[in-house]
Backbone as ProteinMPNN parsed JSONL, in Angstrom:
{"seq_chain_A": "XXXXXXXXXXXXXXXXXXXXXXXXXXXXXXXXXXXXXXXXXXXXXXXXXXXXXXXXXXXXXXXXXXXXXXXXXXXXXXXXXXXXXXXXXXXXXXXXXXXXXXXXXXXXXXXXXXXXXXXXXXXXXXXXXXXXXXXXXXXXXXXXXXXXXXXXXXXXXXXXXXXXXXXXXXXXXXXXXXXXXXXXXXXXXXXXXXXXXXXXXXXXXX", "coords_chain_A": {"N_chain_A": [[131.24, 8.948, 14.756], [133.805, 9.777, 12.502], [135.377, 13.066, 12.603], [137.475, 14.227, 11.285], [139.202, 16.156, 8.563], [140.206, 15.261, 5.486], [141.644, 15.406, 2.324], [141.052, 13.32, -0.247], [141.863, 12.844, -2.976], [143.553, 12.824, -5.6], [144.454, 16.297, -7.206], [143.356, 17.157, -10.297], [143.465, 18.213, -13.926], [140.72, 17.116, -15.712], [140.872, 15.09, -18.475], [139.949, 13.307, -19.903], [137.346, 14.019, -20.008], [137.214, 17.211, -20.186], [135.986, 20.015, -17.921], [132.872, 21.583, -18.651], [131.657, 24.439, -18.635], [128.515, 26.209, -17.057], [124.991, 25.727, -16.787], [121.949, 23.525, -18.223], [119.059, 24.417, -20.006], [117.082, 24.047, -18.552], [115.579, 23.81, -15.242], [114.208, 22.369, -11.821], [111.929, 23.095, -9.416], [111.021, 22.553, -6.202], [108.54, 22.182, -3.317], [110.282, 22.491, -0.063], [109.117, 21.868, 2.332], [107.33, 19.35, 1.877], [108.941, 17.406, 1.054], [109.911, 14.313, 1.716], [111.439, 13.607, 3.834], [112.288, 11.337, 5.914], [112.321, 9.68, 4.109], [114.638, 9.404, 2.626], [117.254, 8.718, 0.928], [121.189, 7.66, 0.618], [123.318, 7.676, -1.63], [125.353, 4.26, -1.337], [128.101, 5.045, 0.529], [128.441, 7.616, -0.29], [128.826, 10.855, 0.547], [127.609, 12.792, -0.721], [125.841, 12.6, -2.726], [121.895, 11.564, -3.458], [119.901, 8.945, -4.093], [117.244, 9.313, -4.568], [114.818, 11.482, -4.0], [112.734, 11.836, -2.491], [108.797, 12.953, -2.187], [105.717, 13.76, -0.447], [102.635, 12.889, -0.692], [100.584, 14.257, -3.115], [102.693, 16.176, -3.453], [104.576, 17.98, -5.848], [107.539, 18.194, -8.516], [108.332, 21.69, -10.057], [108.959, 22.808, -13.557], [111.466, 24.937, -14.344], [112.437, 27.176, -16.809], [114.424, 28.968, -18.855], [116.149, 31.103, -21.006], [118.186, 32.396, -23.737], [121.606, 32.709, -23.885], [123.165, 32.165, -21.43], [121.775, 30.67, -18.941], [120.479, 30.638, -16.17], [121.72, 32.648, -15.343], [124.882, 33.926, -12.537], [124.114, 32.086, -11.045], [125.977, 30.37, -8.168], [128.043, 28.973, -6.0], [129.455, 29.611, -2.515], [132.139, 29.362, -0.64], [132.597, 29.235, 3.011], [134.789, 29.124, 5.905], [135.124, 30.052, 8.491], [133.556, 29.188, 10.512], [132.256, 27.931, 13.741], [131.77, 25.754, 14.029], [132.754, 24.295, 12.061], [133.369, 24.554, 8.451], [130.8, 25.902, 5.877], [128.584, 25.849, 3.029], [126.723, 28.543, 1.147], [124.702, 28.954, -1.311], [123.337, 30.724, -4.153], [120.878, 30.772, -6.459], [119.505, 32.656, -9.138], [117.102, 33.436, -11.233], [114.762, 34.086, -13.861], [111.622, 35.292, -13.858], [109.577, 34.915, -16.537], [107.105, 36.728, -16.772], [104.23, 38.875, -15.667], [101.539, 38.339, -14.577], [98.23, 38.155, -12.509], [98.111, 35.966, -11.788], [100.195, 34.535, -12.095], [101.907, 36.182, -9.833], [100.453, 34.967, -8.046], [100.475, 32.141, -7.697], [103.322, 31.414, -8.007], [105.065, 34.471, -7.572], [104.377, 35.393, -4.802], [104.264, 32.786, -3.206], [106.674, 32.666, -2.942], [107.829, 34.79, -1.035], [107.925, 33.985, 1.171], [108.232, 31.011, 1.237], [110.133, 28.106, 1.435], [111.942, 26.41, -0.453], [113.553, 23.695, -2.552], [115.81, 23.043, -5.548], [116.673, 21.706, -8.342], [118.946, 21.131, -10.722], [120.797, 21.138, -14.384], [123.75, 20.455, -15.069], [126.026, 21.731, -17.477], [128.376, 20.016, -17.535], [128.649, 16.763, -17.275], [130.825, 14.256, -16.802], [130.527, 11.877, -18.638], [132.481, 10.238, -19.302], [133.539, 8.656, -17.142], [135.508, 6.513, -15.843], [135.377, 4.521, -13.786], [132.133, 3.397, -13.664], [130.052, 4.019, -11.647], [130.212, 6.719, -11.723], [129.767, 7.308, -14.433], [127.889, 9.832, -15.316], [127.139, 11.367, -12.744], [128.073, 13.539, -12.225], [125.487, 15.349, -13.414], [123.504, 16.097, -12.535], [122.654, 18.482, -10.213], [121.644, 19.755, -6.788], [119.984, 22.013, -4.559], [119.187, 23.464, -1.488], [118.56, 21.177, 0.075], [119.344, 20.359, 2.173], [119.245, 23.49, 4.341], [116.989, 24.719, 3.08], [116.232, 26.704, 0.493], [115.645, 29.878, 0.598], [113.891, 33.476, -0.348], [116.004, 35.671, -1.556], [116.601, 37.913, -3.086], [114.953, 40.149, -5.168], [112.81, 41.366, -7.842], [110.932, 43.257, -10.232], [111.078, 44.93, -12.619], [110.207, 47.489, -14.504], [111.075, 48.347, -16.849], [113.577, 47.252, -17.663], [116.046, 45.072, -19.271], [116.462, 42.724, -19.407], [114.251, 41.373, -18.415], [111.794, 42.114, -19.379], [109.936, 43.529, -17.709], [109.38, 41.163, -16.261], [109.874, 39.391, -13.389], [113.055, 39.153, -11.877], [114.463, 37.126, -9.723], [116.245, 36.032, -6.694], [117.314, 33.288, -4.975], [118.565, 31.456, -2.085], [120.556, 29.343, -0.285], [121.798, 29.396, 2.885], [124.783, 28.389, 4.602], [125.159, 25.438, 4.227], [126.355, 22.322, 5.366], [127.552, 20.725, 3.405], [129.401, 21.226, 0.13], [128.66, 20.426, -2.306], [125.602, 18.902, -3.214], [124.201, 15.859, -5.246], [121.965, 14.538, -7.55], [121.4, 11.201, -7.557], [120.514, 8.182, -9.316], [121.77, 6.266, -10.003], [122.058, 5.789, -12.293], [122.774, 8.584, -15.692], [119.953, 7.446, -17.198], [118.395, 6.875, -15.776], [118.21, 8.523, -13.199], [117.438, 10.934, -14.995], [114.786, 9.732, -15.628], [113.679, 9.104, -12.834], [113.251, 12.12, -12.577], [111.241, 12.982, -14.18], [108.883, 11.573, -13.18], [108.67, 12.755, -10.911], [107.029, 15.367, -11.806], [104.591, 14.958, -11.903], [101.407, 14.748, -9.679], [102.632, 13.151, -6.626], [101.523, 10.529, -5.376], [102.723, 9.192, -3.16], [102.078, 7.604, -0.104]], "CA_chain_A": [[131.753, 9.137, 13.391], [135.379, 10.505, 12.628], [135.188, 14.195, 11.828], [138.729, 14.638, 10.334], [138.197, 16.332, 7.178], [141.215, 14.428, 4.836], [141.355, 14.781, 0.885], [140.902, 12.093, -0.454], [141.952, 12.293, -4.332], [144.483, 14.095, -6.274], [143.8, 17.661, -7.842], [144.283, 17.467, -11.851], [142.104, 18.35, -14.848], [139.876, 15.597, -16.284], [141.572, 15.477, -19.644], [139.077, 12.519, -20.634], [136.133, 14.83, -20.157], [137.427, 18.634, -19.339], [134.999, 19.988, -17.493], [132.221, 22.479, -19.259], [130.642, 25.43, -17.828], [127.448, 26.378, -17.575], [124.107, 24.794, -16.747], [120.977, 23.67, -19.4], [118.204, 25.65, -19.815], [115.439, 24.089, -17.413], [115.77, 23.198, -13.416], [112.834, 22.226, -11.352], [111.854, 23.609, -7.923], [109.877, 21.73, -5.036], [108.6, 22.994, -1.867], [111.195, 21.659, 0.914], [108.183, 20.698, 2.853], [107.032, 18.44, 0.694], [110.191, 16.745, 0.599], [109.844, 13.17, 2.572], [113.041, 13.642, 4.27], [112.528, 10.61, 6.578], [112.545, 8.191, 3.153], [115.306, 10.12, 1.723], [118.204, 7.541, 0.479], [122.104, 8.286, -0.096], [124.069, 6.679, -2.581], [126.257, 3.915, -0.628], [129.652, 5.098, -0.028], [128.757, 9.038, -0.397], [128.072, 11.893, 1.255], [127.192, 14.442, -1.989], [125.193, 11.941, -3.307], [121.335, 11.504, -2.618], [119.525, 8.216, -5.099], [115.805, 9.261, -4.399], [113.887, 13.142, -3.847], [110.803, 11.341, -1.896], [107.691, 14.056, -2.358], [104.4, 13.779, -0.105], [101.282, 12.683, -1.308], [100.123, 15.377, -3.888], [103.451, 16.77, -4.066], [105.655, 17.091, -7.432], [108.443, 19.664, -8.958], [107.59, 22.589, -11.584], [110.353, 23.17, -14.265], [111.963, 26.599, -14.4], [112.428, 27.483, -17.909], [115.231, 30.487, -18.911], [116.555, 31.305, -22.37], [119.318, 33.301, -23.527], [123.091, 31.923, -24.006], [123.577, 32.225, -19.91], [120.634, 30.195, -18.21], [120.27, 31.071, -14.286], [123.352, 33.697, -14.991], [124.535, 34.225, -11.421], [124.143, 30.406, -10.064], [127.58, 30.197, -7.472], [128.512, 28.551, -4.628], [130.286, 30.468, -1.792], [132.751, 28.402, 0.654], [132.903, 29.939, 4.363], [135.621, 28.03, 6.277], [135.297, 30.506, 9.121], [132.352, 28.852, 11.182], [133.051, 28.049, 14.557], [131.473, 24.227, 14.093], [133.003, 23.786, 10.466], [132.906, 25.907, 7.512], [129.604, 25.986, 5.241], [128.896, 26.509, 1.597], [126.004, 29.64, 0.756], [124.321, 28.721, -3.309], [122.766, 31.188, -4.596], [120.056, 29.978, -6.983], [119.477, 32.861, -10.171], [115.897, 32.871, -11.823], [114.036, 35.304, -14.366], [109.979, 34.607, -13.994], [109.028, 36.148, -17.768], [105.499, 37.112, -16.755], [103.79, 39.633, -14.013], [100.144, 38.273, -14.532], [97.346, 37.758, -11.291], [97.803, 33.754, -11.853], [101.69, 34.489, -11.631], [101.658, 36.642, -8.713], [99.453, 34.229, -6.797], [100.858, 30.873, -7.651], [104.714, 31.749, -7.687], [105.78, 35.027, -6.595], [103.992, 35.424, -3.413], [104.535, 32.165, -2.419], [108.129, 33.223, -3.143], [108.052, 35.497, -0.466], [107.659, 33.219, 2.627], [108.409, 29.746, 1.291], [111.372, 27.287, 1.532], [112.483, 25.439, -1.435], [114.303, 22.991, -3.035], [115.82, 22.988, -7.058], [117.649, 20.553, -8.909], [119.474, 21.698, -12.135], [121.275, 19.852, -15.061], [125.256, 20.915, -15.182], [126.451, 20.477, -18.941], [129.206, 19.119, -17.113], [128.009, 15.328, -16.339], [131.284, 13.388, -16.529], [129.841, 10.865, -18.69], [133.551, 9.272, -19.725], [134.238, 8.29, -16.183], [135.956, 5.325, -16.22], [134.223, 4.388, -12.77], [130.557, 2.982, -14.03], [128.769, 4.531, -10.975], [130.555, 7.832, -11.685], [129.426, 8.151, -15.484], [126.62, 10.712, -15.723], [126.969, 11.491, -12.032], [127.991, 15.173, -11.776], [125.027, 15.77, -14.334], [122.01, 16.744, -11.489], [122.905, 19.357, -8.67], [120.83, 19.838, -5.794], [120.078, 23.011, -3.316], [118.3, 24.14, -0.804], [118.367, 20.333, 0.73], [119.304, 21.038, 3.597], [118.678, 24.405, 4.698], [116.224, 25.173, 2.313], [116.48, 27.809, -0.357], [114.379, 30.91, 0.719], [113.974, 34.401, -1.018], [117.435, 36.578, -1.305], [116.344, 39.319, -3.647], [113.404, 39.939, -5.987], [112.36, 42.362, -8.492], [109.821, 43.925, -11.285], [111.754, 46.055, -13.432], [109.386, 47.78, -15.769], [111.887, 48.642, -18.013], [114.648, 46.116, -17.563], [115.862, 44.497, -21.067], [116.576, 41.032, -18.869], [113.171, 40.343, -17.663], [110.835, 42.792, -19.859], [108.711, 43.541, -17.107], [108.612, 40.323, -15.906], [110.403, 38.92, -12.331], [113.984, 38.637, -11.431], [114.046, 36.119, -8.628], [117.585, 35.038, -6.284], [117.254, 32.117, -4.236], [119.594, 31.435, -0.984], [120.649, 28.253, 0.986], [123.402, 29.712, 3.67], [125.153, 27.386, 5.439], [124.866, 23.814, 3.982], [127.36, 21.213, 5.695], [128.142, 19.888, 2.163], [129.705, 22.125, -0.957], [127.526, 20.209, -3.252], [124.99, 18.059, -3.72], [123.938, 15.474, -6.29], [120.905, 13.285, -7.563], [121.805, 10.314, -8.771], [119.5, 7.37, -9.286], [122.268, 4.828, -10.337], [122.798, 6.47, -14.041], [121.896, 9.061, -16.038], [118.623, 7.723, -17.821], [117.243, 6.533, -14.302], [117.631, 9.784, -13.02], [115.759, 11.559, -15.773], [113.496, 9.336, -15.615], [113.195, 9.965, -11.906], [112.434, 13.322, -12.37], [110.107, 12.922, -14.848], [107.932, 10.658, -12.591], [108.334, 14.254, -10.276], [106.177, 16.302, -12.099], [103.151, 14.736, -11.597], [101.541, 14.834, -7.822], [102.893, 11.885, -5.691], [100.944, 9.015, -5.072], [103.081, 8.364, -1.668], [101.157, 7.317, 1.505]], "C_chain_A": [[132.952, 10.076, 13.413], [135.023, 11.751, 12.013], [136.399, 15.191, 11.106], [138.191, 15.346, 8.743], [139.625, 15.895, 6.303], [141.024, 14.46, 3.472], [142.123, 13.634, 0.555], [141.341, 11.755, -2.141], [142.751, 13.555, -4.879], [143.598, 15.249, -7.038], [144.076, 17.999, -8.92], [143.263, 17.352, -12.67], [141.91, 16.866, -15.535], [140.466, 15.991, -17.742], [140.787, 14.405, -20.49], [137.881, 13.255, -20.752], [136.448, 16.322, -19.655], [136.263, 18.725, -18.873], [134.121, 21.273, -18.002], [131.948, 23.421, -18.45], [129.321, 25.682, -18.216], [126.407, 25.302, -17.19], [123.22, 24.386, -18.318], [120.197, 24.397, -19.133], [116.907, 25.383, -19.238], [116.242, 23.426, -16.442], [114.096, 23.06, -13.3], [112.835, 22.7, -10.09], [110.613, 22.747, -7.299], [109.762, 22.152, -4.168], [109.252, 22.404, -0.85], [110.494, 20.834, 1.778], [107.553, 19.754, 2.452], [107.679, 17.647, 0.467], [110.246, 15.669, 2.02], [110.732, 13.027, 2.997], [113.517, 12.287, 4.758], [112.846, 9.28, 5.611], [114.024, 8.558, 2.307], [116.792, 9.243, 1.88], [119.347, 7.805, -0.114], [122.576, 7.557, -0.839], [125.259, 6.239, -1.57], [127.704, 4.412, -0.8], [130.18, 6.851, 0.357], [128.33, 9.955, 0.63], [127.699, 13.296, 0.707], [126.58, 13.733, -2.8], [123.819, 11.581, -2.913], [120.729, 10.419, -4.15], [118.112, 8.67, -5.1], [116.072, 11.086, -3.964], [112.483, 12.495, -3.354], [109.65, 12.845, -1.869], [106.597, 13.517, -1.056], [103.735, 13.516, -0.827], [100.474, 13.938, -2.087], [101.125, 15.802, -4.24], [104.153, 16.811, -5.541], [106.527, 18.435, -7.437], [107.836, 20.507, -9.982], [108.697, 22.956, -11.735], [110.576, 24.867, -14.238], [112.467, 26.463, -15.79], [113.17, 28.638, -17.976], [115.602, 30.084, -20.368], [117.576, 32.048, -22.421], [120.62, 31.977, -23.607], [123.634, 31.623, -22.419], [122.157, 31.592, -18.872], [120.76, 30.561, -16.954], [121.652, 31.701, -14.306], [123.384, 33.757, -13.421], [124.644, 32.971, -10.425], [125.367, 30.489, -9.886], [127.15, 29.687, -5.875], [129.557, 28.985, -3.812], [130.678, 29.526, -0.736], [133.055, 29.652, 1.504], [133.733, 29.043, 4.967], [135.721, 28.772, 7.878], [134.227, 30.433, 10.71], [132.761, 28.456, 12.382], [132.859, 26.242, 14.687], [132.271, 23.757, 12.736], [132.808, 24.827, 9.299], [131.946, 25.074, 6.67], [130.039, 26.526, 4.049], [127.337, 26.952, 1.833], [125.867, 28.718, -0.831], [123.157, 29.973, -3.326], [122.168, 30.76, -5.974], [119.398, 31.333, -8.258], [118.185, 32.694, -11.047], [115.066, 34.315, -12.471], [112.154, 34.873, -14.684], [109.191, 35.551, -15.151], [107.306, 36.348, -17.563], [105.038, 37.617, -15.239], [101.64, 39.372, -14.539], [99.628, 37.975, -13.17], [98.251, 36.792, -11.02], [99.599, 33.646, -11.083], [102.352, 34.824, -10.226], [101.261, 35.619, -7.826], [100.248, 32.708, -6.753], [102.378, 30.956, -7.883], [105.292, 33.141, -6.445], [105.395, 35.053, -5.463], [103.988, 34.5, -2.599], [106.02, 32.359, -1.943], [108.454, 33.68, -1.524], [108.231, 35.149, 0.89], [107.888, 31.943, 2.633], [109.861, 29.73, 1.609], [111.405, 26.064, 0.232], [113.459, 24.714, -1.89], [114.818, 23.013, -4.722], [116.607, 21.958, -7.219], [117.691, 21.358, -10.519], [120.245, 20.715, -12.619], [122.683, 20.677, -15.335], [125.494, 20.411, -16.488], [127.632, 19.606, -18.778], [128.837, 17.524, -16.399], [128.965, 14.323, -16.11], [131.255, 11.921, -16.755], [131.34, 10.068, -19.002], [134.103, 8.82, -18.417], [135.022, 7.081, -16.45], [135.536, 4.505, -14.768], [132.785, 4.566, -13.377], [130.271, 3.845, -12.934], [129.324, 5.848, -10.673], [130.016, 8.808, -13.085], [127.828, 8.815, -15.108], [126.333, 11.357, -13.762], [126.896, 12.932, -11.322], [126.897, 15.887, -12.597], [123.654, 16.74, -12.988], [122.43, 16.796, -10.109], [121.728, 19.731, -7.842], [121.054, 21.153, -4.646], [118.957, 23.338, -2.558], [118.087, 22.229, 0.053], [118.419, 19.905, 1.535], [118.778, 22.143, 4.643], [117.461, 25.472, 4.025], [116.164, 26.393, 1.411], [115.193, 29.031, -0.007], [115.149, 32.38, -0.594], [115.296, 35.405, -0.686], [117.033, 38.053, -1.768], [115.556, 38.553, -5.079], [113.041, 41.484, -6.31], [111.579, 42.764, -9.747], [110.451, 44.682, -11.624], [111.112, 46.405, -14.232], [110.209, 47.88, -17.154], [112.863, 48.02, -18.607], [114.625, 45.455, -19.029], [115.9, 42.937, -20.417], [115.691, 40.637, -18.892], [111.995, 40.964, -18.54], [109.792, 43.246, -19.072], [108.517, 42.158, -15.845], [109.88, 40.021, -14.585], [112.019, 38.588, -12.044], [114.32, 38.323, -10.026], [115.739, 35.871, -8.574], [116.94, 34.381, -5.063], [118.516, 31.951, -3.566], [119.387, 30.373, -0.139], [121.753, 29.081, 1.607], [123.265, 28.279, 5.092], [125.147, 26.318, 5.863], [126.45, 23.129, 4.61], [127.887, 20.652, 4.506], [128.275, 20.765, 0.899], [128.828, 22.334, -1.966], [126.527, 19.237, -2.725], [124.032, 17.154, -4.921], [122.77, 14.462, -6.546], [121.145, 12.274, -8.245], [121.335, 8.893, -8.449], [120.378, 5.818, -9.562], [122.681, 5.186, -12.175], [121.765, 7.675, -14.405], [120.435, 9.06, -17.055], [117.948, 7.958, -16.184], [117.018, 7.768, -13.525], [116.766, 10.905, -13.612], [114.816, 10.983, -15.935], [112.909, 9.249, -13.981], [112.52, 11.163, -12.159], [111.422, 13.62, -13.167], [108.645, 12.509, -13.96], [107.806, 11.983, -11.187], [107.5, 14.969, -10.421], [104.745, 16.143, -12.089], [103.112, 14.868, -10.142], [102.08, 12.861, -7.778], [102.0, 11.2, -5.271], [101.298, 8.124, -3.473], [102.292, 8.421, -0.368], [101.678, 8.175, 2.565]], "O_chain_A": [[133.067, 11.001, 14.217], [134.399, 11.7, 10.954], [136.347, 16.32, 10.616], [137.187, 15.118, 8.068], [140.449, 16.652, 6.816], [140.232, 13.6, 3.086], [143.221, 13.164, 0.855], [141.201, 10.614, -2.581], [142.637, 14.765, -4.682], [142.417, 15.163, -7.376], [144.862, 18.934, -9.073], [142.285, 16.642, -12.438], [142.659, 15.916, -15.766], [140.496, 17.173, -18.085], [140.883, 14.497, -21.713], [137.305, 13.055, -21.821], [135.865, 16.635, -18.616], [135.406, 17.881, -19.135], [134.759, 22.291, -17.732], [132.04, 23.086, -17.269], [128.898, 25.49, -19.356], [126.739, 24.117, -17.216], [123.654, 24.802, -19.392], [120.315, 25.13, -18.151], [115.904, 26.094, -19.303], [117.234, 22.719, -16.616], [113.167, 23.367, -14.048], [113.953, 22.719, -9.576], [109.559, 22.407, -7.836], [110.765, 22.724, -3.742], [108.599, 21.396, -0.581], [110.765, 19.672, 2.082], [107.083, 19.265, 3.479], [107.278, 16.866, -0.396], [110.546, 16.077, 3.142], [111.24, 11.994, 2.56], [114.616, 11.843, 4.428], [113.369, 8.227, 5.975], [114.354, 7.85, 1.356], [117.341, 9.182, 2.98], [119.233, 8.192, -1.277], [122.142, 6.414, -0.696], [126.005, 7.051, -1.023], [128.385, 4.307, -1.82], [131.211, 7.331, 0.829], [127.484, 9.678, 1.48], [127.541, 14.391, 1.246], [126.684, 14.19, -3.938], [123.931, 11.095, -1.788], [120.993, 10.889, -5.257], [117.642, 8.136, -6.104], [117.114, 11.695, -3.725], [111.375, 12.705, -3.849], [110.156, 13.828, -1.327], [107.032, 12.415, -0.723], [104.058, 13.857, -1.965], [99.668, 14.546, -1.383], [101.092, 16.053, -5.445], [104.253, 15.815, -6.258], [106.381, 19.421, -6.715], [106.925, 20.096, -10.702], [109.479, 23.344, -10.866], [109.724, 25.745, -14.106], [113.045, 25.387, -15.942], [112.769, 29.527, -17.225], [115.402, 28.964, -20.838], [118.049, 32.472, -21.367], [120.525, 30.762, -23.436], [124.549, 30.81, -22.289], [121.678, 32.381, -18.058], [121.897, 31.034, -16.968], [122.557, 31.409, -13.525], [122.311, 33.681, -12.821], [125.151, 32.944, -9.303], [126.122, 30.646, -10.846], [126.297, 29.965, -5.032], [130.683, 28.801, -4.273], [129.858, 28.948, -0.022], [133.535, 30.715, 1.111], [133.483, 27.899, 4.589], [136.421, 28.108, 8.642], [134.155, 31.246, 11.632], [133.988, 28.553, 12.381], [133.654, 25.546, 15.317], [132.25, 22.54, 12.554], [132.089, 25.822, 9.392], [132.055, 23.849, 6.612], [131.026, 27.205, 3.767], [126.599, 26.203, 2.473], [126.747, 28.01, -1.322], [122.232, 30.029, -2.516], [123.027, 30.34, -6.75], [118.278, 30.872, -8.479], [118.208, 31.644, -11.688], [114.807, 35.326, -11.819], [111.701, 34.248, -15.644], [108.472, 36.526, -14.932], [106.485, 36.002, -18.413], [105.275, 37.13, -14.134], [100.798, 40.249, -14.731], [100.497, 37.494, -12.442], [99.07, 36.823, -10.102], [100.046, 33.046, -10.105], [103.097, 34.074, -9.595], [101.886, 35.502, -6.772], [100.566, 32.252, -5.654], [102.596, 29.748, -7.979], [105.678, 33.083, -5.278], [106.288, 34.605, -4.744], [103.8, 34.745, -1.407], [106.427, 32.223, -0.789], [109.231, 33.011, -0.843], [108.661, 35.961, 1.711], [107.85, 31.386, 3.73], [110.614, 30.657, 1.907], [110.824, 24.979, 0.253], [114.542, 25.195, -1.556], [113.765, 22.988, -5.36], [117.176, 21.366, -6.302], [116.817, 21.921, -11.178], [120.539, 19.697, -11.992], [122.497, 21.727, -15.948], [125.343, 19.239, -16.833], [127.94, 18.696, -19.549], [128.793, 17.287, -15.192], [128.581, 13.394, -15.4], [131.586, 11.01, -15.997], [131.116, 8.868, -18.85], [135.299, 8.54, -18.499], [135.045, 6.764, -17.639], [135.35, 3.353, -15.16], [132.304, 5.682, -13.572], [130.199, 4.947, -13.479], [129.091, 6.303, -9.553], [129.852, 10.025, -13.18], [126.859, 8.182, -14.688], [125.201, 11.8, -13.562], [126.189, 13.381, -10.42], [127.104, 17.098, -12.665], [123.247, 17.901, -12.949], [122.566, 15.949, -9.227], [120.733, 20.05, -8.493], [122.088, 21.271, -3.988], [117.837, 23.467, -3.054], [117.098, 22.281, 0.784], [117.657, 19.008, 1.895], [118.054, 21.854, 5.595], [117.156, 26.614, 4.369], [115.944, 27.344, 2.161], [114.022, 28.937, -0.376], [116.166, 32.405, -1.288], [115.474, 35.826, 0.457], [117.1, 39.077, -1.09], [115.497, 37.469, -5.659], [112.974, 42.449, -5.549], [112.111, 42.012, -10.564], [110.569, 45.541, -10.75], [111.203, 45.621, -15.177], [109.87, 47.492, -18.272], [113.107, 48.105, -19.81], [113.648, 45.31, -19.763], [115.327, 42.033, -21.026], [115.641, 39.483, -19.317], [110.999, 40.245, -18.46], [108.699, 43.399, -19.618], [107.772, 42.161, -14.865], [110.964, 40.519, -14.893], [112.149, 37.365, -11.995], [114.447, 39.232, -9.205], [116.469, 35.641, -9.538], [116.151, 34.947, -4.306], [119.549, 32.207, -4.185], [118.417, 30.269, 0.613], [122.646, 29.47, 0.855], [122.489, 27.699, 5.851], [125.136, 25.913, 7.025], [127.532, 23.554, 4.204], [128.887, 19.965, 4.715], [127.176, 21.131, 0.483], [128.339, 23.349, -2.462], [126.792, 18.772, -1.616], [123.145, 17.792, -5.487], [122.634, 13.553, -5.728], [121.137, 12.312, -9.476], [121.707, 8.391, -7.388], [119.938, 4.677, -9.421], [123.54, 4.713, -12.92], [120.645, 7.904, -13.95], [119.899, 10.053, -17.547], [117.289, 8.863, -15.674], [115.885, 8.112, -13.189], [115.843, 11.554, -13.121], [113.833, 11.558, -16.402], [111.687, 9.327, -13.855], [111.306, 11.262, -11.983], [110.678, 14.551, -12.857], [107.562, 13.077, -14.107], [106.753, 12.008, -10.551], [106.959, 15.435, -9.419], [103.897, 17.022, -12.238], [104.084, 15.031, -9.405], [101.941, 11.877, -8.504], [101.665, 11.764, -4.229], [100.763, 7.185, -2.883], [102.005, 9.466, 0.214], [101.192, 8.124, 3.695]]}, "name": "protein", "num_of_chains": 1, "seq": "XXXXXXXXXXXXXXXXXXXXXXXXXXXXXXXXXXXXXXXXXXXXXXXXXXXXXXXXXXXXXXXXXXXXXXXXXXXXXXXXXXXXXXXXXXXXXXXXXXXXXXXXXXXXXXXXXXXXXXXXXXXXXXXXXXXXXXXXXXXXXXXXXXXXXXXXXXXXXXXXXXXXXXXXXXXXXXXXXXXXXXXXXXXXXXXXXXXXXXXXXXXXXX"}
């Protein structure tokens, strides 16, 4: 395979759809292991494009929920160009867990502390006026940790904190993904929300 790296498309603002900032106000997270890599299907053509998130048998995603005018404040992607194989993009991943109960503790943070995960978030930027059909709704669902898996960056209990009241501020870290972004995209955007819908239950796969 040719490893030239060549742009490929002029550099000028979308003036049919500027482009928004800002995500919505739920993502989902999955455990990376869990993630059927070997069924895992790109969209022909791409290489920031993935049509399927295969799960394991039992597996599924759990939504992340934030509030506030700034949802996962903090979510950025860092380009390194200084690698000695290629340069890498770093995402840092942004998350406030409003509650320090047992149940919480036990079934989030502490897995926190040692897992590897995956998220998918909804960009209010989706690009739905493309004028390329298999481009509308395509920049709408970003992907991290799909590669190198998103582990724990920094993590804290602020008793006093006005952000979290007490309750968890959580950063999440992929370093050193081969690809800037990545995207889920099922073929449009219902089929993809309705992918991820069919996520949240456990998996059914053999």
């Amino acid at each position: 395979m040719n490893c030239d790296s060549f742009i490929k498309a002029k550099i000028e603002k979308n003036c049919a759809e500027p482009i928004a900032r800002g995500v919505e106000r739920t993502a989902w997270i999955g455990n990376r292991a869990q993630l059927d890599i070997a069924n895992l299907e790109f969209v022909e053509g791409s290489t920031n494009q993935v049509l399927n998130l295969p799960l394991i048998k039992g597996a599924q995603l759990y939504p992340i929920v934030q509030y506030g005018t700034k949802p996962f404040e903090g979510l950025k992607t860092d380009l390194d160009g200084s690698g000695k194989l290629g340069g890498t993009a770093s995402t840092e991943f942004p998350f406030i867990v409003p509650d320090n109960s047992p149940a919480v503790c036990e079934n989030i943070i502490d897995p926190l502390l040692d897992g590897e995960f995956f998220v998918i978030w909804q960009n209010r930027h989706k690009n739905l006026r493309a004028t390329n059909e298999a481009e509308r709704g395509a920049s709408a669902y970003q992907i991290a940790g799909l590669f190198n898996g998103l582990t724990l960056s920094a993590g804290s209990c602020e008793k006093y904190s006005d952000d979290t009241l007490s309750g968890w501020a959580i950063t999440l870290k992929e370093e050193k993904a081969p690809r800037s972004a990545m995207f889920l995209n099922a073929g449009s955007l219902a089929a993809t929300e309705a992918l991820i819908k069919t996520m949240l239950t456990p998996s059914d796969a053999e």
